[in-house]
C-alpha positions in Angstrom: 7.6 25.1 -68.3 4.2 27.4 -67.4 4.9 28.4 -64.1 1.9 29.5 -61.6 2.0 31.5 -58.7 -0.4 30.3 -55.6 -2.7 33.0 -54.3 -5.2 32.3 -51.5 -8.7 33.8 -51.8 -9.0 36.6 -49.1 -12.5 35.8 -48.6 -13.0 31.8 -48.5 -9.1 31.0 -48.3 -8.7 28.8 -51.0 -5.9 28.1 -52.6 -6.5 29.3 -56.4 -3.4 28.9 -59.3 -2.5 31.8 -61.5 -0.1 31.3 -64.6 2.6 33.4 -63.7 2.6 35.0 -67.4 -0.8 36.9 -66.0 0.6 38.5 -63.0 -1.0 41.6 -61.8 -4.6 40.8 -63.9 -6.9 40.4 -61.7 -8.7 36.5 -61.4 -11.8 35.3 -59.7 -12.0 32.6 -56.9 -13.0 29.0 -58.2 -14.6 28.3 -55.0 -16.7 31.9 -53.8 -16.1 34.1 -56.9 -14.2 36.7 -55.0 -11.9 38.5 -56.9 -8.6 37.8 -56.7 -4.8 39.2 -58.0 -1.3 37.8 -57.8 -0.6 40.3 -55.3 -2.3 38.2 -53.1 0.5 35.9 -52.5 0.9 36.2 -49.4 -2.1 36.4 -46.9 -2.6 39.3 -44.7 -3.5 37.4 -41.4 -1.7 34.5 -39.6 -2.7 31.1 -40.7 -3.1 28.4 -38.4 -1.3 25.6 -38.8 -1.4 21.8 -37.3 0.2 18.7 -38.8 -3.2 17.9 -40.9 -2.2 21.0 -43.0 1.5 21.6 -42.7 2.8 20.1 -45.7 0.4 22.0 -47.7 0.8 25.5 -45.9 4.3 25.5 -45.3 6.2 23.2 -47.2 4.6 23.7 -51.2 4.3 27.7 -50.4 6.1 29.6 -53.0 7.6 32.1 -51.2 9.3 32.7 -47.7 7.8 31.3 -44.3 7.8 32.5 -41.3 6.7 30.2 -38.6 6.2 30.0 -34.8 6.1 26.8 -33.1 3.7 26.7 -29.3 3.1 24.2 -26.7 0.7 23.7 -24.6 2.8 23.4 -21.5 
């Protein structure tokens, strides 16, 4: 089975796929261009969260979460 690693795009923040068999070449955004590497796995700034986007932030992300629930009150 190909594996792929997830890496999301430091300048847009989309979420690109990289076959794991390429790690550490470098790739290039499908959506700005920027240039991308597997490094990138996990972002280097908090990501905000709701429940519109929680299955696909936290639940499918391929490594370990870290996640701080808030209320408003």
């Amino acid at each position: 089975m190909n594996e792929n690693i997830i890496v999301r795009c430091p300048q847009c923040g989309t979420k690109n796929r990289i076959p794991a068999d390429r790690k550490g070449e470098q790739g290039i955004c499908g959506k700005c261009g920027a240039r991308l590497t597997s490094t990138q796995v996990y972002p280097d700034k908090p990501v905000d969260v709701s429940d519109w986007n929680f299955d696909a932030e936290v639940k499918t992300f391929p490594g370990s979460v870290l996640v701080e629930f808030t209320a408003p009150w």
